[in-house]
N, C-alpha and C positions, 0 to 999 in steps of 0.2 A: 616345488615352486618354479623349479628351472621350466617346466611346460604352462604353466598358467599364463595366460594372457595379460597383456599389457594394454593397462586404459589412462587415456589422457583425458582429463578434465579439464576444461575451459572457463575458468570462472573460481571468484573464491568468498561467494553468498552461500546464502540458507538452500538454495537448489545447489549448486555445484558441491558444495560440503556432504547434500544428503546423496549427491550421487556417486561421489569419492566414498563414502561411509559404508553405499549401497555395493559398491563393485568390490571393495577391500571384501567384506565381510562372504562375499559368494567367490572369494579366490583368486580376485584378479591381481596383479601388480598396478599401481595407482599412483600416479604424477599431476597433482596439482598442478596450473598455470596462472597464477594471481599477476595481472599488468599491475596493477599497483602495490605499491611500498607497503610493507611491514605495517609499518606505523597508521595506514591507511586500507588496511585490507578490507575484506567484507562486503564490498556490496553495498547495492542499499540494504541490504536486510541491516547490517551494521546500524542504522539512522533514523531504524522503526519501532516500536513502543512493543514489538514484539509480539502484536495481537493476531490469532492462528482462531480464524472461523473453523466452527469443528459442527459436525451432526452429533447430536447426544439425545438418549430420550428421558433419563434418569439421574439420581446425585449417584447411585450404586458406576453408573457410565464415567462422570465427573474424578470422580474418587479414585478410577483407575488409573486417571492422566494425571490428579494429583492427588497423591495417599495420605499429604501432609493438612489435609484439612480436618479440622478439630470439631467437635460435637458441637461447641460454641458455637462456630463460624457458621455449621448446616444450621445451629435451630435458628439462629439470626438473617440468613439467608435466604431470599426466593430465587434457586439458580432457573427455574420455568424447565424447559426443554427447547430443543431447538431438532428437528426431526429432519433426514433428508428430503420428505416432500417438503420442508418448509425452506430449504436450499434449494430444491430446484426452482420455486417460487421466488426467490427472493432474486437467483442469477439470472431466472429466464425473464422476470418483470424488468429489472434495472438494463439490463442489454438488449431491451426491444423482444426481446425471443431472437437471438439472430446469434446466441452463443451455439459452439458446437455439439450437435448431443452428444457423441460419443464422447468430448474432449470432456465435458458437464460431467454425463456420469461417471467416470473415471477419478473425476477430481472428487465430485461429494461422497460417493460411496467410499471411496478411499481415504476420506480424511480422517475420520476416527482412528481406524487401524492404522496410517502412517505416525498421528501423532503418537499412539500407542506403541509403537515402533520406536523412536525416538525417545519415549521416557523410559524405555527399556535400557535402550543404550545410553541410558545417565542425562539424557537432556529433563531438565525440573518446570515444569509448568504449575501459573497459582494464578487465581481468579484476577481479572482484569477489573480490579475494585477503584473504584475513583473516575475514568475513564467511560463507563460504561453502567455505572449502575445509580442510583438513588435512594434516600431513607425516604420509605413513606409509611405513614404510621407506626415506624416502631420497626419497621424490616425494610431489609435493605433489596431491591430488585433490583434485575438484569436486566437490560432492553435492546431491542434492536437483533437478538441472534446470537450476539459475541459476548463471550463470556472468559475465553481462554487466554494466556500471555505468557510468553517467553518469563524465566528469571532472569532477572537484570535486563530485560527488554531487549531487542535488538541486538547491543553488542553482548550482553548475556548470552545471546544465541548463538552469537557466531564463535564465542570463547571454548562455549562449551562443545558447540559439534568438530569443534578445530582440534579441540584435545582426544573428540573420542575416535576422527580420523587419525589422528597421530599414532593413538595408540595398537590403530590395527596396522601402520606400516604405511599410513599414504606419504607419500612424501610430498612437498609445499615448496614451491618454485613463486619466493616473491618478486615483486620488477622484472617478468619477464610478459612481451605482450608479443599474444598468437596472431600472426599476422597472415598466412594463406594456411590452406589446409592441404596435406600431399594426398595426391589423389590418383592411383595408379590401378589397370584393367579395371576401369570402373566399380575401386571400393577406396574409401578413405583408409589411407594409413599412416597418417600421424599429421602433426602441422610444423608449420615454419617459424621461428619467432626472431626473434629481437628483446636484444637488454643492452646493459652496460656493456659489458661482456662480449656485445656485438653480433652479430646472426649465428642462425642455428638450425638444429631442422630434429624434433623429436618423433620418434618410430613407434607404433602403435596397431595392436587391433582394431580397437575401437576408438574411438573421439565421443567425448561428452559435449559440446555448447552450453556453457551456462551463467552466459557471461551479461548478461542484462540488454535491454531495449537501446535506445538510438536519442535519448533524450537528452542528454549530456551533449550533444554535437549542434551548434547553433546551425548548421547547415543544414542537416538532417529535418530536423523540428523547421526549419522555413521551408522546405523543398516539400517535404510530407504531409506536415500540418497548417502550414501557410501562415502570410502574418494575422498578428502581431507575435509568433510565438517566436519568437528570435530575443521578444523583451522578457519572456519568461524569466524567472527564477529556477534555479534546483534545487530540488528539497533533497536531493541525495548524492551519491558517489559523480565525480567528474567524471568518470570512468567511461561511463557507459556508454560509447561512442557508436553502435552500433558494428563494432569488428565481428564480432559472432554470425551474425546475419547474413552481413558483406561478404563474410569468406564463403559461406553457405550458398551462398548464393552465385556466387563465381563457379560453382562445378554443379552446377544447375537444377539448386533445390529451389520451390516452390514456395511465393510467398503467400500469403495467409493474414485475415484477419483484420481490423481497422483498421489503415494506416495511416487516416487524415485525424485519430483519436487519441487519446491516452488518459493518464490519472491527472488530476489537477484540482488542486487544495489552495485554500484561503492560507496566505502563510506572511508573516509577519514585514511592514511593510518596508521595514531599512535591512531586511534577512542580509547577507553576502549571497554573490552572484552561484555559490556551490555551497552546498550540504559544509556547516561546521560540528564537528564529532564531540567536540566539548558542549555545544548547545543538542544534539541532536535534534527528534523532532518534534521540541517545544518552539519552534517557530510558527508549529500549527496553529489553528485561531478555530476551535471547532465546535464552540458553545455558542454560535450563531442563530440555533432554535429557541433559543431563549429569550432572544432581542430583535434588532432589525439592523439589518444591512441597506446601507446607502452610498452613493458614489458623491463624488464632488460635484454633482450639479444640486444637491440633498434631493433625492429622488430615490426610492426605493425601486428595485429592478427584478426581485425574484421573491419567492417564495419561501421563508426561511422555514418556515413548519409543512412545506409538503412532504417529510416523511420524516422518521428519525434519520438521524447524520449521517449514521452509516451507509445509508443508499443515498443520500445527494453531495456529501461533501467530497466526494471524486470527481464530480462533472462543475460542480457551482466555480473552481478554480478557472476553469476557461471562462464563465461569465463575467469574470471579474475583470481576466484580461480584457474584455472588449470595452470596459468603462473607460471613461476620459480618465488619461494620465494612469492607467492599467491601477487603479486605485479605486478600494472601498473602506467604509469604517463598517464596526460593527458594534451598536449602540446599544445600553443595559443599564438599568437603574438598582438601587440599592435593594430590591426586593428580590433580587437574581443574581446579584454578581456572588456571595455566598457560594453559588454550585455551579460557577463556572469552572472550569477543568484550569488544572497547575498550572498548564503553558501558559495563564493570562497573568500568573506571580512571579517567571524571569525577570531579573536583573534585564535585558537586553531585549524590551518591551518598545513598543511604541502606545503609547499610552497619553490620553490625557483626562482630567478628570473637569465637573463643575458643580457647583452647588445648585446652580441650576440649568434649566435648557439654554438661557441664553449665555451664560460663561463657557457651556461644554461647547457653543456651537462657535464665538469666537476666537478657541481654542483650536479647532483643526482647521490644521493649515489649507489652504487649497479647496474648503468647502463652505458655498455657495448659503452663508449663515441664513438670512432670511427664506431662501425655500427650504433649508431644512427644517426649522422652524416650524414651518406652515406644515411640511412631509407627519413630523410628528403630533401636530395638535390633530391633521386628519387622522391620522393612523387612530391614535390615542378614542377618537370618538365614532371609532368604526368598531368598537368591542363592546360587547355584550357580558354579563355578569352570567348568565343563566350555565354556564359550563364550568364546571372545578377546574383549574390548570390541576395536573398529574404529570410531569414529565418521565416517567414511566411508561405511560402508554400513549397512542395518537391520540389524544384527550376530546379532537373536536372543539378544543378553544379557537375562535375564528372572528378573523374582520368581516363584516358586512357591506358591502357599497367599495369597495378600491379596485379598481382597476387590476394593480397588484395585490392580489387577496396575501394571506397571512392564514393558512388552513388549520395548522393546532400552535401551541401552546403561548396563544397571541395573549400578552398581558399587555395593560397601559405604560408607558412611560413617564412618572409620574411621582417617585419616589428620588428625593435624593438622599447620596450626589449621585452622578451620572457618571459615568466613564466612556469611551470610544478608543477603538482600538482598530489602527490602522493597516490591513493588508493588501498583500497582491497576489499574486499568479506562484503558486510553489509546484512545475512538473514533476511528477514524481517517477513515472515510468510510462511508456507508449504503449500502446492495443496491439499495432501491425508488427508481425515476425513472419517468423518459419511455420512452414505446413508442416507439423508433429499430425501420427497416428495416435492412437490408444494404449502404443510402447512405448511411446515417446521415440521412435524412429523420424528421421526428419524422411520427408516425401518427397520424389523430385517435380520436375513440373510435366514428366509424362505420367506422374501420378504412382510412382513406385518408391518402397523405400529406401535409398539410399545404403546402401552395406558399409556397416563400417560408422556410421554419424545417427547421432542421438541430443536432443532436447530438450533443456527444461528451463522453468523461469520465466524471468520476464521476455525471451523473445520466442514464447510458443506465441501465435498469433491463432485465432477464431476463441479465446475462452471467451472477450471481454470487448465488449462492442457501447460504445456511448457513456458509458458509467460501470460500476463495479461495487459490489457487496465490501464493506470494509472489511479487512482482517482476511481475503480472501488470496492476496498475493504469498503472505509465506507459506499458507498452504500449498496452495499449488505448487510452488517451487519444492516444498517436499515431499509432496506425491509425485509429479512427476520428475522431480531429482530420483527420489525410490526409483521408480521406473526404470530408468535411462541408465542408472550403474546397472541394475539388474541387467537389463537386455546386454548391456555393453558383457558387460565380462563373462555370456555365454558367447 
């Protein structure tokens, strides 16, 4: 041990764990660096339902990542298949085509075998049932791609890859935050920090980054992404200051990727100003295809059935912010609210109900009762009966004649009582980072890699341009966490 190499990791989510997990396990000596407290470690992965898009073509595929499913569970189950052409399709359509290929294929090809990687080393994965699927006729189907989930979701993830680094010898540095990286004959060897404890300076091989995006810093999000994003919400860790980046970037790596973009969710409208760990993210509001979103002027603004959730409810959070008063409802009558998702059954809701349109509509506050009124009787008489709703599949249920069409699963408004549920703007992580290779080595900006410093997570920059594949972030973080301990601790 005395000749093995020492790596420092930056970060203490689903990427920085998988790449402490990845370097221990190939030799290296491993020093986590968690900025934030014990009590608060993880990440956003910590404050995520734990969903890990995966390529599979088979249940024989399924069964490998989780062995605990029962004969019951298959004959009751359509899990479909979800194929890496139908991942490249799915990243390369929602990101414009403008994600990176090589960063792409790296990620999809590698998702299976990383998560397979992981449930080796004790991490339990089981169908993302409730969340992602539907009974129709008698069987229950998958839709959208995603189908896999952390146990115990989020912080089930972060519990269990924290123990299975424990157990190979990482060591976990809480309240201490990397503040520059030393950087000596142009190669990184180790960073600088600050705690309680007061400054420091840790010696190193290699350096991991894997300390999250820049979303958490109201400075950051108004200088990068301009206003109104300073009124944001966060739907995750205060953490994520953008330190990772900024040091990275001080010894002159190469940035990368959208920087004016990020993730941005529908998320509950009284949330707190940061990510709370007892609510996790049931603040989310993601059963929005089922009904119709309108702002305070009652005016419908977007498209709630242009695809399933998974590919628009990361981009529709910025829309929401540009509404008056960075405010929407999202409206559903008793013939739908049944299969809307848990998050709408919190205790710590904003919610109101009516027995009819005119009680629900002089019930939200701050909206414009008589045009929404009128928003719904049109809506209501722009549908057609000739298509089944199936929300399973893009069904083709559609308005006719609106301006703002409604493309599938448009039902009338019509049944009560009614409900509206009020959200806003929930950032979840940013698009623009570090120029990462195909090793997850960061690049500088004359285009070389960097000796010594390595990437992963949310501040790799070129994956995720405009919008994002749901369930695609913890992968990534553990593909390329895998990566980046690997390379580090040769």
């Amino acid at each position: 041990m005395a000749d093995s190499r020492q790596v420092i990791v930056v970060g203490g989510g689903n990427a920085a764990l998988c790449a402490a997990i990845s370097a221990a396990e190939n030799g290296a000596r491993v020093i986590m660096l968690e900025r934030a407290p014990h009590d608060l470690r993880g990440g956003n992965s910590r404050f995520t339902a734990g969903a890990m898009r995966v390529a599979y073509e088979t249940e024989e595929d399924l069964l490998r990542l989780m062995p605990d499913l029962t004969p019951a569970e298959l004959a009751r189950t359509d899990f479909g298949s979800y194929s890496t052409a139908d991942f490249y399709d799915d990243l390369g359509r929602v990101t414009h085509y403008r994600t990176d290929p090589a960063l792409a294929e790296v990620l999809i090809e590698g998702s299976y075998e990383t998560l397979c990687w992981m449930q080796q080393k004790g991490v339990r994965f089981l169908p993302l049932y409730g969340r992602q699927s539907f009974e129709v006729d008698g069987k229950v189907r998958f839709w959208g791609g995603l189908t896999v989930e952390a146990w115990g979701g989020g912080p089930g993830l972060v519990d269990s890859l924290t123990k299975i680094a424990s157990q190979l010898g990482v060591i976990i540095r809480y309240g201490v935050r990397a503040r520059d990286l030393l950087f000596e004959r142009n190669r990184v060897t180790g960073v600088r920090v600050s705690s309680d404890a007061g400054e420091d300076a840790y010696h190193a091989d290699a350096v991991v980054l894997a300390c999250g995006g820049f979303e958490s810093s109201t400075t950051w999000r108004t200088r990068y992404l301009g206003p109104p994003w300073d009124l944001a919400r966060v739907r995750g860790t205060r953490f994520n200051t953008g330190d990772g980046i900024e040091m990275a970037m001080q010894i002159g790596a190469a940035a990368r990727g959208h920087w004016s973009g990020c993730h941005a969710v529908a998320w509950d409208l009284n949330a707190p100003e940061y990510g709370d760990l007892q609510i996790g993210d049931s603040f989310q509001k993601h059963s929005y295809p089922l009904g119709i979103l309108v702002n305070n002027l009652g005016e419908r603004f977007l498209d709630e059935g242009a695809d399933f959730r998974n590919f628009t409810y990361a981009k529709y959070g910025a829309q929401i912010l540009q509404q008056p008063q960075q405010t929407a409802w999202q409206i559903f009558d008793a013939t739908v609210t049944p299969l809307l998702r848990d998050e709408y059954r919190i205790r710590e809701v904003t919610r109101v109900r009516g027995d009819s349109l005119e009680e629900l509509a002089s019930k939200m506050e701050g909206v414009d009762a008589p045009a929404l009124l009128d928003t719904i009787r049109t809506y209501n008489d722009s549908i057609t009966d000739d298509v089944k709703f199936d929300p399973t599949i893009k069904d083709g249920r559609r308005t006719i004649g609106l301006s703002v069409a409604k493309s599938n699963w448009a039902n009338r408004l019509d049944t009560p009582p009614f409900e509206a549920y009020g959200v806003t703007c929930g950032i979840t992580f940013t698009f623009g980072g570090l120029h990462v290779d195909n090793a997850a080595r960061v690049i500088s900006q004359e285009g070389d890699p960097i000796p010594g410093l390595f990437a992963a997570g949310e501040l790799v920059g070129g994956l995720f341009y405009f919008n994002y594949p749901g369930g695609t972030g913890l992968t990534s973080g553990a593909v390329f966490g895998r990566l980046a301990g690997s390379g580090a601790s040769r």
